[in-house]
C-alpha positions in Angstrom: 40.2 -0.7 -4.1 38.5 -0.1 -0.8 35.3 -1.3 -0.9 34.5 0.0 2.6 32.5 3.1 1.4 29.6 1.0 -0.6 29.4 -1.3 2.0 28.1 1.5 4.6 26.2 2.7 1.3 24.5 -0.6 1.5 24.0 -1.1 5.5 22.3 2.5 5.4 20.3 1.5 2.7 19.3 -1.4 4.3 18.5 0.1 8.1 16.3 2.5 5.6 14.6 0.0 4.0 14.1 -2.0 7.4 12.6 1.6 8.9 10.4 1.9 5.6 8.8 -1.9 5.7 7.9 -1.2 9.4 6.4 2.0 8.4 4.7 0.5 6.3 3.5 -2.8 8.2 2.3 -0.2 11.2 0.1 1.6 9.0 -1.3 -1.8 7.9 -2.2 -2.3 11.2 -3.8 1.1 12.0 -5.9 0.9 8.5 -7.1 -2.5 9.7 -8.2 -1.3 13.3 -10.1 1.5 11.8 -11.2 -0.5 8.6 -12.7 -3.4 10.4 -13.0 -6.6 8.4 -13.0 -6.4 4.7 -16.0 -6.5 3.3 -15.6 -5.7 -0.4 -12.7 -4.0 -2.6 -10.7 -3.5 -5.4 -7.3 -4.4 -5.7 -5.0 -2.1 -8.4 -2.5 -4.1 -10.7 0.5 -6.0 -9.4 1.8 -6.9 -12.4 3.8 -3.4 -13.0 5.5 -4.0 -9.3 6.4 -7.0 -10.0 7.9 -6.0 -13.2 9.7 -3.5 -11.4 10.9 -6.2 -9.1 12.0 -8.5 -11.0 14.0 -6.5 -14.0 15.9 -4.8 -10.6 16.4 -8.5 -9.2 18.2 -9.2 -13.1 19.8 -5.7 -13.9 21.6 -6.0 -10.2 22.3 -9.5 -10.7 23.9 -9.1 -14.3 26.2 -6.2 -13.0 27.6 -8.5 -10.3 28.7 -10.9 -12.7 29.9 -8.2 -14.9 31.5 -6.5 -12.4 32.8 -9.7 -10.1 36.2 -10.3 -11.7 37.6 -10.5 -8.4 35.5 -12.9 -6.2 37.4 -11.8 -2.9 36.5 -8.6 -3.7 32.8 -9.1 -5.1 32.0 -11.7 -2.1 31.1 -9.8 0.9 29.2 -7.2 -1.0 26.5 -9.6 -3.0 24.7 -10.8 -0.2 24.0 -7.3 1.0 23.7 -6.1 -2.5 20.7 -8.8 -2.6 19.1 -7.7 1.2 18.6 -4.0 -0.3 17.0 -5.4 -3.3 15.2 -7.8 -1.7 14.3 -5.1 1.2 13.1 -2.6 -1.3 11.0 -5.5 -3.1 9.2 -5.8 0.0 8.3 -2.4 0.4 6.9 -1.6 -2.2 4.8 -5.0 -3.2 3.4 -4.1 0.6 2.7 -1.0 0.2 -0.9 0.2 -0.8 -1.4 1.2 -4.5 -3.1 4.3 -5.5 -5.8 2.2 -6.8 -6.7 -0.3 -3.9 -9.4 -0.1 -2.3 -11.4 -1.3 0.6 -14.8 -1.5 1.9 -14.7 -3.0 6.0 -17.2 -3.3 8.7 -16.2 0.3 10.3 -14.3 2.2 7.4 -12.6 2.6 4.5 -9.0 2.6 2.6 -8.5 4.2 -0.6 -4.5 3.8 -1.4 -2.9 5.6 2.0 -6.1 7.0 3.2 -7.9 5.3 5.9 -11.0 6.5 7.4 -13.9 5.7 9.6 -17.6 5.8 8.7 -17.9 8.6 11.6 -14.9 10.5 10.1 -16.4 10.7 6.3 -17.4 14.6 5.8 -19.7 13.5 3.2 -21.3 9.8 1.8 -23.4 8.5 -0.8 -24.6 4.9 -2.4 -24.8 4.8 -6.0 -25.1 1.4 -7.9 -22.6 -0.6 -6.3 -20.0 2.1 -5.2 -19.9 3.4 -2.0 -18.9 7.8 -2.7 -17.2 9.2 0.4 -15.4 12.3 0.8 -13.2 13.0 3.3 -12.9 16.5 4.7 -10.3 18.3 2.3 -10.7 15.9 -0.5 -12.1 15.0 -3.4 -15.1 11.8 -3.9 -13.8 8.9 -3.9 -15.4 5.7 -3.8 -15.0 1.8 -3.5 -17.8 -1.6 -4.3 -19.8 -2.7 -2.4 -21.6 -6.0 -2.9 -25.0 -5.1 -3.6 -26.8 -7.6 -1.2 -25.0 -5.5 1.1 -26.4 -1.8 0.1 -29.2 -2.2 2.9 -27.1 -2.8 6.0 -24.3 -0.2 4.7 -26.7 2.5 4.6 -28.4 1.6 8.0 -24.4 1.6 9.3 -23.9 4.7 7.4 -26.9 7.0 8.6 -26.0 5.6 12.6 -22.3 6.5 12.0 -22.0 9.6 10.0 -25.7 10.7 10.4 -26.9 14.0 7.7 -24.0 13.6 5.9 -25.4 11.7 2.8 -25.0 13.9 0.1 -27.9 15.5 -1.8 -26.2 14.3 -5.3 -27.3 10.8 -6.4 -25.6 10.8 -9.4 
């Protein structure tokens, strides 16, 4: 049998994969510069990633062995078999959830969204959440520590000045 298609399967899979992480890894960097220093957040659940991860690391590993009667044939494909899995494991455990959040010296990061103080259409501080809205978008909102409240609001008002919202609540 010619194995020659999955292989190319695999090396495609992999160049995506390599394209993806350093997707990803840029937009880490941009949500950093416009973030600034963390300052307080929230951090979704891992544990379903890792899950994910690791029942794809077994399922792929058990179908080698099922499958590897020949080991000329099985060989050469395993260890790219592993770089896709291992590829697409680091995509997604470096990828944002849709539940992280982040609080920084300049902005804020609610899953993929990344924002500014001076590019928040709307803001507000109740109890020890930060609401923002984003033109377009629902409230959102992330922690804050509360010894902080003072100086966020004094960064706040300089930054995004009249857009606290009216709403307390």
């Amino acid at each position: 049998m010619n194995d020659e298609p999955l292989r190319l399967l695999l090396l495609a899979a992999i160049v995506q994969l390599a394209l993806a992480a350093s997707f990803v890894a840029w937009r880490a960097l941009g949500a950093r510069r416009r973030v600034g220093a963390r300052r307080a957040g929230a951090r979704g659940s891992r544990r379903a990633r890792a899950v994910v991860i690791a029942a794809s690391w077994a399922c792929a590993l058990a179908l080698w062995f099922l499958a590897a009667d020949d080991a000329d044939r099985a060989g050469p494909l395993l260890p790219l078999s592993l770089a896709a899995i291992a590829g697409a494991g680091v995509v997604l455990m470096a990828s944002p959830g849709p539940s992280d959040r982040d609080l920084g010296d300049v902005g804020v990061r609610s899953g993929w969204s990344v924002a500014s103080y001076e590019e928040l259409a709307e803001w507000r501080l109740v109890g020890e959440h930060l609401r923002f809205r984003l033109e377009g978008r629902l409230w959102d909102a992330t922690p804050v520590d509360p010894r902080d409240l003072d100086e966020l609001r004094a960064r706040l008002e300089q930054a995004a000045p009249g857009r606290e919202s009216r709403f307390t609540a």
